[in-house]
C-alpha positions as CSV (number, residue, x, y, z in Angstrom):
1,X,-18.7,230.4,89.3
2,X,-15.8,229.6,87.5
3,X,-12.1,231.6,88.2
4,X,-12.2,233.9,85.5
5,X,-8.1,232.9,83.7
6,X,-5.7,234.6,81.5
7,X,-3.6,232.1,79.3
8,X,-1.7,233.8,76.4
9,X,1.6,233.7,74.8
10,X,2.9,236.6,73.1
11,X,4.6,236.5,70.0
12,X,5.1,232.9,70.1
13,X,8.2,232.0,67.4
14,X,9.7,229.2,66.5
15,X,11.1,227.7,63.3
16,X,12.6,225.0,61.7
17,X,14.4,226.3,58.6
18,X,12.9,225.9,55.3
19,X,9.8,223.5,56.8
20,X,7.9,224.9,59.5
21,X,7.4,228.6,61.1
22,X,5.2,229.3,64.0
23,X,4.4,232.9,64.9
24,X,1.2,233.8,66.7
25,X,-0.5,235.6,69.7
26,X,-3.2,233.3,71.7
27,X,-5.2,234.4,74.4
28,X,-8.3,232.8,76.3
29,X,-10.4,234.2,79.5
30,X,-11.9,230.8,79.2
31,X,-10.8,227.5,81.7
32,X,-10.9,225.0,79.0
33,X,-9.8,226.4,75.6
34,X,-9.9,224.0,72.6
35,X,-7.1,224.4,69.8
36,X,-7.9,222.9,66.4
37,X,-6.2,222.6,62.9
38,X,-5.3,220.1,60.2
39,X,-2.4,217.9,60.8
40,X,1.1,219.7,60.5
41,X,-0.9,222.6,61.4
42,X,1.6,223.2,64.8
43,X,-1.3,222.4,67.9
44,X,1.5,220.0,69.3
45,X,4.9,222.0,68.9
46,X,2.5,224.7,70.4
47,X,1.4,222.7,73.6
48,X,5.9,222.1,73.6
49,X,6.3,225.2,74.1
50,X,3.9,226.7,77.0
51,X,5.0,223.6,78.4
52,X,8.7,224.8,77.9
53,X,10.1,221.7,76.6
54,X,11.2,223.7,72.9
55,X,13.7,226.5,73.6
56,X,11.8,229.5,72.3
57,X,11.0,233.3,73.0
58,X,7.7,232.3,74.1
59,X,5.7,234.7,76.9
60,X,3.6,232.6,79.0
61,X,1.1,234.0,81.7
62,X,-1.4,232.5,83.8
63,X,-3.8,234.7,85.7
64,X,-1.5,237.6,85.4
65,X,1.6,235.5,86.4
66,X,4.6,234.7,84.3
67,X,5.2,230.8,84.1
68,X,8.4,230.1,81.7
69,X,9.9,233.0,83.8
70,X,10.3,233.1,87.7
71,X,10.8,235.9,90.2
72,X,14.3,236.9,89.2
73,X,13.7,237.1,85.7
74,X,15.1,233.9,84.8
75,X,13.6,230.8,82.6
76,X,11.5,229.1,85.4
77,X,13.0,225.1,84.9
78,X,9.7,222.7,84.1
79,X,8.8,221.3,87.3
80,X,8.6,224.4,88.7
81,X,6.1,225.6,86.2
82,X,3.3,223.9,87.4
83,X,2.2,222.3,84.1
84,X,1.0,219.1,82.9
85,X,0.9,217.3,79.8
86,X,-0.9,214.5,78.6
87,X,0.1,213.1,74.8
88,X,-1.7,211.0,72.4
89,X,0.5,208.7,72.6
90,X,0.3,208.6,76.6
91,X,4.2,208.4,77.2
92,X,4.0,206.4,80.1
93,X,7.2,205.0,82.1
94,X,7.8,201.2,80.9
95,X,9.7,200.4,83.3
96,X,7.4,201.5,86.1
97,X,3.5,199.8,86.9
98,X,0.5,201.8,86.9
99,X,0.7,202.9,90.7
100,X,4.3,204.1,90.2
101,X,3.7,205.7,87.0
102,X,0.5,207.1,88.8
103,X,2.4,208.5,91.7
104,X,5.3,209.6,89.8
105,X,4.8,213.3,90.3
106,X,3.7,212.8,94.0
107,X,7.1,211.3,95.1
108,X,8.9,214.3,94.0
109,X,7.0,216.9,94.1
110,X,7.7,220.0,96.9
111,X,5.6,219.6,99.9
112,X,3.6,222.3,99.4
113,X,1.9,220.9,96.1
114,X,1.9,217.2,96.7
115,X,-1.2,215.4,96.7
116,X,-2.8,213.8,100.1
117,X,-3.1,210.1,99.7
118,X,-6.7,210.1,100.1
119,X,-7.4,212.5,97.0
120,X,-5.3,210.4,94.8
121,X,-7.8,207.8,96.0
122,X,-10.5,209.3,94.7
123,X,-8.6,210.5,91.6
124,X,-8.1,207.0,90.5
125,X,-11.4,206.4,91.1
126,X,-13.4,209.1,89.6
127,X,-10.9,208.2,86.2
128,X,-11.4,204.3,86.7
129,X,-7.8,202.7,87.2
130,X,-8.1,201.4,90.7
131,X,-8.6,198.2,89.6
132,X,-5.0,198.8,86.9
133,X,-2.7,199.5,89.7
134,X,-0.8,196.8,89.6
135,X,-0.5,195.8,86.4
136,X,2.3,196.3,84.1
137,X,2.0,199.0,81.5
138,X,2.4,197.1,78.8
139,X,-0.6,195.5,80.1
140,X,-2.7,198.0,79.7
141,X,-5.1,198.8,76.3
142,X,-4.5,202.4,74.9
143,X,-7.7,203.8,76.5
144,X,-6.2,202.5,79.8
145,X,-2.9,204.0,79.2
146,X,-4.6,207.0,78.0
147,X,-6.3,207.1,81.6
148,X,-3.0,206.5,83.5
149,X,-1.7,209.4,82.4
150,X,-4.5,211.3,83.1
151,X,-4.2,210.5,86.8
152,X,-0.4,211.2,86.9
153,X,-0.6,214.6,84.8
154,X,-3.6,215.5,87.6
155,X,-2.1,213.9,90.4
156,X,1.0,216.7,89.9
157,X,-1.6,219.5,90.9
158,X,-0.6,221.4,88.0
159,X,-2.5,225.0,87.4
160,X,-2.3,224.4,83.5
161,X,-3.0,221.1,81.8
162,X,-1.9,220.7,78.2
163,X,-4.0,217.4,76.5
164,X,-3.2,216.8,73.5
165,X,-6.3,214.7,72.0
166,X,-6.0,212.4,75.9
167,X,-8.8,210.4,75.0
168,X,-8.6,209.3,71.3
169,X,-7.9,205.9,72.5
170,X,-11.2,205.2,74.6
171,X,-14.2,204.0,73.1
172,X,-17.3,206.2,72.5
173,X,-19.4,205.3,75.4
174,X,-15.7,205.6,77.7
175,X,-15.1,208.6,76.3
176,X,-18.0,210.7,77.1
177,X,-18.1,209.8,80.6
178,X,-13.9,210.3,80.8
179,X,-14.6,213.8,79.5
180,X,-17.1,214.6,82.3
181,X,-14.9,213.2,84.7
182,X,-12.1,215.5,83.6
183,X,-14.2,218.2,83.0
184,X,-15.3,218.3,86.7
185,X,-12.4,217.5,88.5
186,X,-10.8,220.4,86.5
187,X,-13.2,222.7,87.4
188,X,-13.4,221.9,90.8
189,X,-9.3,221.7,91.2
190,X,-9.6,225.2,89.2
191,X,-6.9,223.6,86.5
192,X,-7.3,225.5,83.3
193,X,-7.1,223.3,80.1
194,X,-6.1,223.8,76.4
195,X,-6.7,220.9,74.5
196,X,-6.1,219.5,71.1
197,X,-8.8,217.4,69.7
198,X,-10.7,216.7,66.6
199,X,-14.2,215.8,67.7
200,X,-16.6,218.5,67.4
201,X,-18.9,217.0,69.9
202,X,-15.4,217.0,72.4
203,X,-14.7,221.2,71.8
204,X,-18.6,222.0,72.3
205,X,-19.1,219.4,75.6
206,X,-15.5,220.9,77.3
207,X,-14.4,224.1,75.6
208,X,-15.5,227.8,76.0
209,X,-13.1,229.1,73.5
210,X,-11.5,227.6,70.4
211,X,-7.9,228.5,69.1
212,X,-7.8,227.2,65.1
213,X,-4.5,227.6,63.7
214,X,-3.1,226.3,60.0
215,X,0.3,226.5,58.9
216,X,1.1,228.0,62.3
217,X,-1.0,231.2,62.1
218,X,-4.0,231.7,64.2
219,X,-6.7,232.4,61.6
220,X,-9.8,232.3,63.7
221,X,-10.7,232.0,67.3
222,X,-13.9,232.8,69.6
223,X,-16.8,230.6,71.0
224,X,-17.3,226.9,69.7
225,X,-20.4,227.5,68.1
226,X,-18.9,230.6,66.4
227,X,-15.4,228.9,65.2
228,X,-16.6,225.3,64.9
């Protein structure tokens, strides 16, 4: 049976004077909660800031534990947050080829989280870049370089994973078997997920709550079937 999670922010705020204004309350006993809106609706800036990379007055709780804040009461600094992202746009390291972008949160990670070598094995596996490992980013196709970064956003061990739309790039058939893959090593790592995505067929295969937000107000959420 899956952990039964808490992911809310209270009184999320955040503005950008005369454009944009984001001010909501989001909760989710769900693992994998969807969030959906129309473009400019604010699912990204909101993924920024449970993810602590926008300055804001943002709450953030996981499983009755505060994660922008740590012990002492002070703003907990990202790595120690124990989130991952994964963008669109896949954001990978240039510089670096798929193994080293891949393993770029297990080199400096603290001991305690880092992932064994033989897991990251079978990580690469199950997501299908063994064979990608030493190639060159700019190498790769998108859905390839939306896989890498799948692996290195899992391969930090993070307890929250923010994705926003991670698989746009792969092709139909890719896609729905990606999905299952992430869907079950999720579950079994116990990762909870809030994802942005489009596709319909995505929210009902992976979600069991939906967030939909416009103009950066939550005007609806609940079950897929019930939002959707």
């Amino acid at each position: 049976m899956a952990q039964q999670v808490h992911v809310y922010q209270s009184k999320v705020c955040y503005s950008i004077p005369g454009r944009f204004e984001l001010d909501l309350e989001l909760k989710s006993n769900q693992r994998v909660t969807a969030l959906i809106g129309p473009s400019g609706a604010g699912k990204t800036t909101i993924l920024k800031l449970i993810a602590g990379w926008l300055e804001s007055n943002s709450t953030i709780a996981l499983n009755g534990s505060r994660l922008d804040l740590n012990r002492s009461g002070k703003v907990q600094p990202l790595r120690d947050r124990g989130v991952g992202m994964v963008f669109q746009d896949d954001l990978l390291f240039p510089h670096l080829d798929v193994l080293d972008n891949a393993q770029f949160a297990i080199k400096y990670a603290r001991s305690e989280r880092r992932m064994e070598p033989f897991v990251f094995d079978s990580l690469c596996e199950n997501f299908g870049i063994v064979h990608l490992l030493g190639r060159k980013i700019f190498n790769l196709s998108g859905g390839e370089r939306q896989r890498v970064g799948l692996v290195r956003a899992l391969a930090a061990r993070p307890q929250l994973l923010l994705c926003d739309e991670p698989v746009s790039a792969v092709d139909r058939v890719g896609r729905t078997k990606l999905l299952a893959n992430l869907q079950s090593w999720t579950e079994r790592e116990q990762i909870v997920v809030i994802m942005v995505t489009h596709d319909h067929d995505e929210i009902r295969r992976m979600a069991g709550h939906v967030w939909h937000i416009d103009a950066g107000r939550l005007i609806a959420e609940g079950s897929p079937d019930s939002v959707i």
